[in-house]
VOTORTI-608642 format. One record per residue (C-alpha): x, y, z; residue in three letters. Coordinates in steps of 0.001 Angstrom, whole numbers. Layout:
BEGIN
+---------+---------+---------+-----+
:      xx :      yy :      zz :   r :
+---------+---------+---------+-----+
:       X :       Y :       Z : ALA :
...
+---------+---------+---------+-----+
//
This chain:
BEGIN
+---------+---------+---------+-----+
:      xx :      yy :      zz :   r :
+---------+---------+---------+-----+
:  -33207 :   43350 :     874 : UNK :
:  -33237 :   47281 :    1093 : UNK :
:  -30504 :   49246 :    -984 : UNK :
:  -31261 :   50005 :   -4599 : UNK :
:  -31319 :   48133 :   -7704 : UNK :
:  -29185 :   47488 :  -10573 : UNK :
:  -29869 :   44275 :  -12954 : UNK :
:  -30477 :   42910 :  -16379 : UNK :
:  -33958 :   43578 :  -17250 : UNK :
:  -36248 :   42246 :  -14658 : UNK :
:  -33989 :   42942 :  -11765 : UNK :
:  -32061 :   39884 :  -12351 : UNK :
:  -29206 :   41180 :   -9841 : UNK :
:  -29658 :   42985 :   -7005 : UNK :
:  -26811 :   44966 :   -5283 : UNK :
:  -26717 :   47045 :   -2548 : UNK :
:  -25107 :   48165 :     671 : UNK :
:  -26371 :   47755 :    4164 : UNK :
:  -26072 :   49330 :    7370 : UNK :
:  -27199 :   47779 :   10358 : UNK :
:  -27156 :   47973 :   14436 : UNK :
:  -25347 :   45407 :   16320 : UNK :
:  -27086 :   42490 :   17297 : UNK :
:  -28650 :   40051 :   14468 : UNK :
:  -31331 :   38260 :   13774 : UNK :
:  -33247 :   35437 :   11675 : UNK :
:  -32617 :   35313 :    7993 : UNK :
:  -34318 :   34094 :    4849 : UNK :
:  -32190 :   34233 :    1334 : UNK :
:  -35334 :   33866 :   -1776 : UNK :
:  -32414 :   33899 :   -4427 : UNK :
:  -28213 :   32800 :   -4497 : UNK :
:  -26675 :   35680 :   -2468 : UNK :
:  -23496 :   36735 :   -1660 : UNK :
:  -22198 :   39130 :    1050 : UNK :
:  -19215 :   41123 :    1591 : UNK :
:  -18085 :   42342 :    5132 : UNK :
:  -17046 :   45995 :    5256 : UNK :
:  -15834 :   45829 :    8946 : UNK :
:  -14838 :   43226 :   11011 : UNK :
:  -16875 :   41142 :   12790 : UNK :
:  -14490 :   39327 :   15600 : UNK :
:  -17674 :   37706 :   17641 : UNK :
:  -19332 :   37032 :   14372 : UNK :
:  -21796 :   33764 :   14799 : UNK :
:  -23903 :   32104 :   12064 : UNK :
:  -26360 :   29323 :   12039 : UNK :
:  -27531 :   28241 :    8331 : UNK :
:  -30466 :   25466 :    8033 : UNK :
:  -30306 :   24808 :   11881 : UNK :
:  -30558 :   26254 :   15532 : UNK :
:  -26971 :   25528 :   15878 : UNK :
:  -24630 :   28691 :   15738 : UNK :
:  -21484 :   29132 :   15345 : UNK :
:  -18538 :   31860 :   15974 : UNK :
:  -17290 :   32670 :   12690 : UNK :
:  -15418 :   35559 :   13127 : UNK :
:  -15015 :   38123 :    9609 : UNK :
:  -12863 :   40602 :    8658 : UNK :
:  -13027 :   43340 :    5989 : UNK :
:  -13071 :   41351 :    2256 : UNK :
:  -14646 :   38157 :    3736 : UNK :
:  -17783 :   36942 :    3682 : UNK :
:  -20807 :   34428 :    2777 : UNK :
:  -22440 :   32863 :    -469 : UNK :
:  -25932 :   31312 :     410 : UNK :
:  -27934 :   29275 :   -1637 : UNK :
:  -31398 :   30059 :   -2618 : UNK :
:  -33808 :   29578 :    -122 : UNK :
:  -31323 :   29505 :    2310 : UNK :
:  -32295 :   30334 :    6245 : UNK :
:  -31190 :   30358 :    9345 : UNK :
:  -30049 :   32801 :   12188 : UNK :
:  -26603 :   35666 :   11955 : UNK :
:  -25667 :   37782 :   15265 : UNK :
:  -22749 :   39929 :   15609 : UNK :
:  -21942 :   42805 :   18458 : UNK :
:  -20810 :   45657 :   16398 : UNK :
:  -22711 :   47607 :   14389 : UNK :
:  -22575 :   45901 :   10680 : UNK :
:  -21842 :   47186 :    7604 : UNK :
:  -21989 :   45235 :    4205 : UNK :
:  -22463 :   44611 :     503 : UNK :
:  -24939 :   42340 :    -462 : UNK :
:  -25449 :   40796 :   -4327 : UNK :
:  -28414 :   38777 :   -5172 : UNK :
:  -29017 :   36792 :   -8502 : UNK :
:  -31953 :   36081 :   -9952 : UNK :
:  -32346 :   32016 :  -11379 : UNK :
:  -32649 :   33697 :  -14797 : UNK :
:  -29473 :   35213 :  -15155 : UNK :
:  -27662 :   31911 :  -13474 : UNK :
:  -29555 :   29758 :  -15780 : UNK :
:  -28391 :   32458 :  -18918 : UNK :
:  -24542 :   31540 :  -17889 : UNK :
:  -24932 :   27844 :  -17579 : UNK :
:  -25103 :   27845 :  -13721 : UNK :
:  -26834 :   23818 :  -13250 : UNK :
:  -25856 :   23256 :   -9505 : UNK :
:  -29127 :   24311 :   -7623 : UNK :
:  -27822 :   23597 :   -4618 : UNK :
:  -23815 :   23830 :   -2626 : UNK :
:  -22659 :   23961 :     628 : UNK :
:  -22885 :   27773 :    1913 : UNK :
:  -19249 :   29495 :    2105 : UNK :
:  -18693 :   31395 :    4996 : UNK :
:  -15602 :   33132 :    5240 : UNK :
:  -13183 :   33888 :    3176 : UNK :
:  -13973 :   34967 :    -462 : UNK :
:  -11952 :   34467 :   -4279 : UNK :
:  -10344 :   37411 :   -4629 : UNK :
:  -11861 :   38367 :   -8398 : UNK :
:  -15634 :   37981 :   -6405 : UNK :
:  -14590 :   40215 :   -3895 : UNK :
:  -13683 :   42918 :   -6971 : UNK :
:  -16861 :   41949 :   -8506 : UNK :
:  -19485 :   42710 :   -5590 : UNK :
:  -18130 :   45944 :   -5270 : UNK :
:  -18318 :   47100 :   -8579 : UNK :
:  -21705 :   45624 :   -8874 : UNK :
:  -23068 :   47990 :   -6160 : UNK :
:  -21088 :   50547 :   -7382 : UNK :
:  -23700 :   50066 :  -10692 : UNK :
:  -26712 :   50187 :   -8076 : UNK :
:  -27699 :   53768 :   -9167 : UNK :
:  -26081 :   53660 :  -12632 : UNK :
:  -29216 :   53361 :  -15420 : UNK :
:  -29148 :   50294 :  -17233 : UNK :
:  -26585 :   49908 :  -19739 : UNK :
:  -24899 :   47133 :  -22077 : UNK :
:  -22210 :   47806 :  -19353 : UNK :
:  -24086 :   46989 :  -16832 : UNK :
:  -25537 :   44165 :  -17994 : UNK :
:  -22469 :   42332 :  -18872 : UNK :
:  -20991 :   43377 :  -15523 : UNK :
:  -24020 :   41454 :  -14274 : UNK :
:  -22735 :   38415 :  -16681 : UNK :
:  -19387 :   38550 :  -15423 : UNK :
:  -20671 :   38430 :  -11588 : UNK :
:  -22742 :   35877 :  -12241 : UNK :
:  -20134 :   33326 :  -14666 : UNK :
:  -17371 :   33457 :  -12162 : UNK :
:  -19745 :   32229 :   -9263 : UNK :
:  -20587 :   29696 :  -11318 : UNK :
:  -16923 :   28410 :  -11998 : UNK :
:  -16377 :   28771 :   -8545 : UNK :
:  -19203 :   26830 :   -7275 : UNK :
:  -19713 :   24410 :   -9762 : UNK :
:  -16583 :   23862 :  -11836 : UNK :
:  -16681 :   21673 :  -14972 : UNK :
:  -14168 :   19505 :  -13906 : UNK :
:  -15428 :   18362 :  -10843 : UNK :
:  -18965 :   17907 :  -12179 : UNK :
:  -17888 :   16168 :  -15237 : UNK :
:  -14887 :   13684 :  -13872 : UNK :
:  -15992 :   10973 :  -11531 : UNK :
:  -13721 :   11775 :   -9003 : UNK :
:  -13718 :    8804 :   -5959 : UNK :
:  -10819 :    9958 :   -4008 : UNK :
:  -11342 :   12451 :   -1643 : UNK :
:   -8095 :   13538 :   -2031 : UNK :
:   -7858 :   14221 :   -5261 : UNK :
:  -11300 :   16113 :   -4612 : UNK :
:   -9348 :   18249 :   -2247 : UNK :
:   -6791 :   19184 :   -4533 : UNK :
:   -9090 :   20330 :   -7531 : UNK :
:  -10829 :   22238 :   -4640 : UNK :
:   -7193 :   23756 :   -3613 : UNK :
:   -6689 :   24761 :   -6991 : UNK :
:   -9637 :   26071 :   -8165 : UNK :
:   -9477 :   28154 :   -4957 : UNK :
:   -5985 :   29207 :   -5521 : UNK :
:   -5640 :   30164 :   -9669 : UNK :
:   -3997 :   33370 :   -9250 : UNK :
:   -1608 :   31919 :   -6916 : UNK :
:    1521 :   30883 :   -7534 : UNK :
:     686 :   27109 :   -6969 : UNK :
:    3296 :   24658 :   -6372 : UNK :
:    3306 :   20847 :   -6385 : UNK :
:    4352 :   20125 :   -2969 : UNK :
:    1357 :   22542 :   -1594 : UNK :
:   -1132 :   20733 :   -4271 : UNK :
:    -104 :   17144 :   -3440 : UNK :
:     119 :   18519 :     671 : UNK :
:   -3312 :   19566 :     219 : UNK :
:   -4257 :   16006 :   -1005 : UNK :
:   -2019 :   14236 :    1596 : UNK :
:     -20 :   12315 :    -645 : UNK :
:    3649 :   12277 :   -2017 : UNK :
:    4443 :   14279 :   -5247 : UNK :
:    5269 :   11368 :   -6813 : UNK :
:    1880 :    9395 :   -5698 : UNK :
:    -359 :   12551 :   -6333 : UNK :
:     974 :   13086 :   -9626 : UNK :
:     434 :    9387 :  -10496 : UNK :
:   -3553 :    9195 :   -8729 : UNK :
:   -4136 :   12426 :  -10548 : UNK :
:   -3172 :   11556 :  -14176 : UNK :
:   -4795 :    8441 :  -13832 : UNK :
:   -8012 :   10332 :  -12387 : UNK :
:   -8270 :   12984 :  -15033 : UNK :
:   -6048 :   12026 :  -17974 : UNK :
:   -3442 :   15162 :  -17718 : UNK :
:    -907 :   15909 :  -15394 : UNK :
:   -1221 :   18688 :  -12551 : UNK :
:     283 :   20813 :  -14664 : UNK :
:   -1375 :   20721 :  -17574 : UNK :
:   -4747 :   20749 :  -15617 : UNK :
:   -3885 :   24111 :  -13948 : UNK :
:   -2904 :   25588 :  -16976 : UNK :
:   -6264 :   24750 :  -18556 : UNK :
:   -8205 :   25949 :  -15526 : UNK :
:   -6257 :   29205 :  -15340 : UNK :
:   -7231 :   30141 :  -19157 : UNK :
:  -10667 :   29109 :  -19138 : UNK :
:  -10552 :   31419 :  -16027 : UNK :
:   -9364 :   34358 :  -18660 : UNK :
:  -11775 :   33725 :  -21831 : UNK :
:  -14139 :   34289 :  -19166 : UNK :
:  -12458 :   37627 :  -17769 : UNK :
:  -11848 :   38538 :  -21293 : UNK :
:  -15570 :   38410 :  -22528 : UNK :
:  -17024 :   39625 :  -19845 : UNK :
:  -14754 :   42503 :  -18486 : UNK :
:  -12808 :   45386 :  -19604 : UNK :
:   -9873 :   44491 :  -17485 : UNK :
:   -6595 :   44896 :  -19211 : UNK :
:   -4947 :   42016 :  -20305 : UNK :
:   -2083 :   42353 :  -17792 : UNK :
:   -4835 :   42528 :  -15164 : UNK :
:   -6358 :   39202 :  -16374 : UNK :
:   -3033 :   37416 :  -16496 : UNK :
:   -2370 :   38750 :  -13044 : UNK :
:   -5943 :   37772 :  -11984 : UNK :
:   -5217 :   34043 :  -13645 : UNK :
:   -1779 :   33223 :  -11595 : UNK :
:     578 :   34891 :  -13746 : UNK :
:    3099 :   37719 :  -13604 : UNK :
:    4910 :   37521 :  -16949 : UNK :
:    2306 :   38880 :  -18872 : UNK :
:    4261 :   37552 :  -22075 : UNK :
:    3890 :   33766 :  -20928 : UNK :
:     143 :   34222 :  -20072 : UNK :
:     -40 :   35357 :  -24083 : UNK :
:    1431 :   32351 :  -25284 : UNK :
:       5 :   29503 :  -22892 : UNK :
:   -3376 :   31138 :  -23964 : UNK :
:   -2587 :   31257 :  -28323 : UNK :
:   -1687 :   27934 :  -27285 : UNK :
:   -4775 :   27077 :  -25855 : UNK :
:   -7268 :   29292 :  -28044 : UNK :
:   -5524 :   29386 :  -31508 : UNK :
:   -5880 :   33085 :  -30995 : UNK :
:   -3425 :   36093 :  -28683 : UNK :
:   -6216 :   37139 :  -25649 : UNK :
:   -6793 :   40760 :  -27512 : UNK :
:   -7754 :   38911 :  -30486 : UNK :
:   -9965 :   36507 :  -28338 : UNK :
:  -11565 :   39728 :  -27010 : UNK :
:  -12093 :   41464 :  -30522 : UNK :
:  -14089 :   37833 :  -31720 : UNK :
+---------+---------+---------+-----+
//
C-alpha cells in the first residue's frame, strides 16, 4: 500500500489515503484490511478468492474488511478515492483478536469503524505518541468485537436463526433495537424468539443487549477520549442518565470512574 505510516512500534497499523484512476485491477491483502469509500462507486464490482465478480455498488462511508491474505480482482469506472487501514497480526493478537479467518464484508460499514479509519489516517503524519498508539488499540478492539464477538464464539448456537439475530444486534447497538425487528430478523414470533433465545443463551433479549451495549462502552471508554455522552450515544442510548446507571449496574463503578481506573 502507498500513503504514509502511522502505527505502534513496528508499523503495526498502517493508514493511508489513496487516489486512483478508474478502472481496477488484481489485488493481494498480506495483513486484515479495511477500506473506506470516499466517493461513490455505482458500477462497483468485486471478486474475492475467485474469478467470479460481482456488482457491488458503494457509496461514500461504505466499504470492505478483508482478511489476511486475502486476493482476488476490484474494478470500478470512476476515478477512486479511499482510506485504507491495515493491521499488523501483532497488534490483533495484543487485543485478543483469535478468529484468523471471517467472511470478507463488503458494503456497508459499523458506524464507530467508519469514525475510526478516518481518524486513524488522520494520525498518518502525526509522530508516534501514547495517543496514537491507543488510537491504534481502539481501531483494532472494535474490529475484533465486530468480527468475532464473544458471544457467538463462546455459545453453541445451532439455530440459524438465533445466529441471525445476535448478528442483527451486534450490527445494530447504537440503534434503537426493538423486539419485533430482532425476532423479524430471526423469523420467528416474539413470543417464540424470546423463548428459543433464553433457552439458547440463558438471558432474555433484553438483558443480552444491554450487556453487549456496555461491554461496547468499557471498550470506548479505555480506549478513546470520547465524551461520555458520545459513548452512550455511540452504545444505543440517548438519555445519557440511563446509560450511567445500566453501566454502575453492570461495572460496580459510574463510566468516568471506569475511565479514571
Amino acid at each position: 500500500m502507498s500513503g504514509s505510516r502511522a502505527g505502534l512500534g513496528k508499523d503495526w497499523l498502517t493508514a493511508g489515503r489513496l487516489d486512483l484512476p478508474a478502472g481496477g485491477g488484481a489485488f493481494a491483502i498480506s495483513r486484515l484490511a479495511v477500506g473506506l469509500f470516499l466517493v461513490d462507486q455505482d458500477r462497483h464490482r468485486i471478486a474475492v478468492g475467485s474469478d467470479r465478480k460481482r456488482v457491488v455498488p458503494l457509496r461514500a462511508g461504505d466499504g470492505w474488511i478483508l482478511p489476511a491474505g486475502s486476493s482476488g480482482t476490484c474494478e470500478y469506472d470512476d476515478a477512486l478515492s479511499f482510506l485504507r487501514v491495515d493491521l499488523s497480526d501483532a497488534l490483533l493478537d495484543d487485543v485478543g483478536f483469535e478468529k484468523a479467518d471471517f467472511n470478507p464484508v463488503v458494503g456497508s460499514l459499523d458506524p464507530l469503524l467508519v469514525q475510526f479509519v478516518r481518524h486513524a489516517a488522520s494520525l498518518r503524519d502525526v509522530p508516534q505518541s501514547l495517543y496514537r498508539d491507543t488510537m491504534n488499540l481502539a481501531v483494532a478492539a472494535h474490529l475484533t468485537q465486530l468480527l468475532s464477538p464473544a458471544p457467538l464464539s463462546s455459545v453453541a448456537i445451532e439455530d440459524r436463526r438465533l445466529r441471525r439475530a445476535l448478528a442483527y444486534i451486534h450490527d445494530n447497538l447504537a440503534e434503537n433495537l426493538s423486539l419485533d425487528d430482532i425476532a423479524s430478523e430471526a423469523a420467528m414470533s416474539r413470543f417464540h424468539f424470546v423463548r428459543a433465545f433464553t433457552a439458547a443463551l440463558g438471558t432474555s433479549p433484553l438483558q443480552y443487549v444491554i450487556r453487549e451495549r456496555m461491554e461496547r462502552a468499557k471498550v470506548l471508554l479505555s480506549t478513546t477520549r470520547a465524551p461520555v455522552a458520545a459513548v452512550a450515544i455511540r452504545v444505543g442510548y440517548d438519555d445519557v442518565s440511563r446509560f450511567g446507571r445500566h453501566f454502575r449496574r453492570s461495572t460496580g463503578l459510574t463510566p468516568a470512574a471506569f475511565r479514571r481506573r
